[in-house]
C-alpha positions, 0 to 999 in steps of 0.5 A: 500500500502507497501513502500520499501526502499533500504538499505546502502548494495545494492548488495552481493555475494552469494556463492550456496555450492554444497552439495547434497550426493546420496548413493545407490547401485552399481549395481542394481544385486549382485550374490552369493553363499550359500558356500561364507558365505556372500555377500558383497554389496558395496555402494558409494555416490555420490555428497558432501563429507564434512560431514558425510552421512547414509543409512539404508540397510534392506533384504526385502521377496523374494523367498529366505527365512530368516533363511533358505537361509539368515539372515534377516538383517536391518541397517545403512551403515554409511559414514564418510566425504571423504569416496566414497563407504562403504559395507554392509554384508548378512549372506548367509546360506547353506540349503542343499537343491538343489533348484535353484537361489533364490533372495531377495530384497534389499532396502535402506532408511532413508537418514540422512540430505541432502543425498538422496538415488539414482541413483540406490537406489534398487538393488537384491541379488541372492543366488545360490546352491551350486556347486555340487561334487562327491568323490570316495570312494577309491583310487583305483579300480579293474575291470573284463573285459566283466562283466555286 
C-alpha cells in the first residue's frame, strides 16, 4: 500500500496555450493553363501563429505527365510566425499537343512540430490546352463573285 501526502502548494493555475497550426490547401481544385507558365497554389494555416510552421508540397502521377505537361516538383512551403497563407509554384509546360484537361495530384506532408496538415490537406491541379487561334495570312483579300 502507497501513502500520499499533500504538499505546502495545494492548488495552481494552469494556463492550456492554444497552439495547434493546420496548413493545407485552399481549395481542394486549382485550374490552369499550359500558356500561364505556372500555377500558383496558395496555402494558409490555420490555428497558432507564434512560431514558425512547414509543409512539404510534392506533384504526385496523374494523367498529366512530368516533363511533358509539368515539372515534377517536391518541397517545403515554409511559414514564418504571423504569416496566414504562403504559395507554392508548378512549372506548367506547353506540349503542343491538343489533348484535353489533364490533372495531377497534389499532396502535402511532413508537418514540422505541432502543425498538422488539414482541413483540406489534398487538393488537384488541372492543366488545360491551350486556347486555340487562327491568323490570316494577309491583310487583305480579293474575291470573284459566283466562283466555286
Amino acid at each position: 500500500m502507497a501513502i500520499a501526502f499533500l504538499g505546502t502548494v495545494s492548488n495552481a493555475t494552469v494556463t492550456i496555450r492554444d497552439n495547434d497550426i493546420f496548413i493545407g490547401f485552399t481549395t481542394n481544385t486549382y485550374f490552369v493553363t499550359e500558356a500561364a507558365g505556372v500555377a500558383v497554389i496558395t496555402l494558409v494555416r490555420t490555428g497558432g501563429t507564434n512560431n514558425a510552421a512547414s509543409v512539404s508540397l510534392s506533384t504526385g502521377l496523374g494523367t498529366a505527365t512530368p516533363g511533358v505537361d509539368y515539372v515534377a516538383t517536391n518541397g517545403p512551403v515554409t511559414f514564418a510566425p504571423g504569416i496566414l497563407s504562403n504559395t507554392f509554384n508548378i512549372v506548367v509546360l506547353s506540349d503542343g499537343v491538343n489533348d484535353g484537361t489533364e490533372s495531377l495530384p497534389l499532396i502535402l506532408s511532413n508537418p514540422s512540430a505541432n502543425t498538422t496538415v488539414g482541413p483540406i490537406g489534398a487538393a488537384t491541379l488541372f492543366i488545360s490546352d491551350n486556347a486555340g487561334f487562327f491568323s490570316l495570312i494577309a491583310t487583305n483579300f480579293t474575291v470573284v463573285e459566283d466562283v466555286t
